[in-house]
N, C-alpha and C positions, 0 to 999 in steps of 0.2 A: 468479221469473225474468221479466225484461221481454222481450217479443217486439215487433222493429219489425219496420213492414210495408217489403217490397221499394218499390224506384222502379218508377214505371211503365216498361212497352214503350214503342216507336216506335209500336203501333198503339195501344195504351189511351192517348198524348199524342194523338193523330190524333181516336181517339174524342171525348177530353173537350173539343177543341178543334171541331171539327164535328156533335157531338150535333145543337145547333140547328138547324141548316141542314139536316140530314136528317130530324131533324122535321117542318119545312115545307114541305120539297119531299115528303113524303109528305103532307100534309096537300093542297097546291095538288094532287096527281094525285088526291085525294079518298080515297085508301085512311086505313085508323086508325092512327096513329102510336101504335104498342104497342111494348113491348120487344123483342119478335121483332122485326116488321117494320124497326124502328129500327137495329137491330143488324146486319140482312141487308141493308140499304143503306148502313150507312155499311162493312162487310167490301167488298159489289162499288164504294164508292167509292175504297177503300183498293186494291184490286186495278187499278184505273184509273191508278193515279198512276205519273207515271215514278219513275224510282230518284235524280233530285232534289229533284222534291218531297219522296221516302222519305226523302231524308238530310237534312233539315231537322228530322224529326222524329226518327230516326235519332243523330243530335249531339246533341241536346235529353235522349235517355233516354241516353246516355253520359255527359253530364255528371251527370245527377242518382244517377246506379251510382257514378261515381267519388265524388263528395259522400259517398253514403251509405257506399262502403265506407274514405273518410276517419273519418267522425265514428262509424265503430259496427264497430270491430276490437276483436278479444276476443285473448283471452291467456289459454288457459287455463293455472294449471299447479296440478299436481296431486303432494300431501305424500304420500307413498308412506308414510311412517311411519303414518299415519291407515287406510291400506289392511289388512284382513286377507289374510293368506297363506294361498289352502288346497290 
């Protein structure tokens, strides 16, 4: 059975799109740019942003849900003669 992966969220495009820049604005204030610290600055940068900024990313993970659930729709059906009755 093949398993795809979902599309990203609005916050996971936000992340992969500002990773950097929270990197080194943790670096210039001198603390260690780890995966924690990384993670908890780009969340209160996300929390920061109005609800335009939001819907840029926001439209961005809509389209890529509607893509996916174009190209990866299933149909199961199932032979009921193949089934045991108990």
């Amino acid at each position: 059975m093949v398993s795809h992966k979902l599309p990203a969220t609005s916050f996971f495009l936000y992340l992969r799109e500002n990773r950097k820049s929270a990197t080194a604005a943790l670096e210039a204030e001198g603390a260690k740019p780890g995966v924690v610290a990384v993670s908890q600055k780009l969340s209160g940068m996300w929390k920061t942003l109005s609800e335009a900024d939001k819907e840029t990313y926001t439209a961005a993970a809509a389209k890529e849900m509607a893509k996916f659930k174009e190209e990866y729709v299933y149909v199961v059906r199932v032979d009921l003669s193949l089934c045991s009755s108990v």
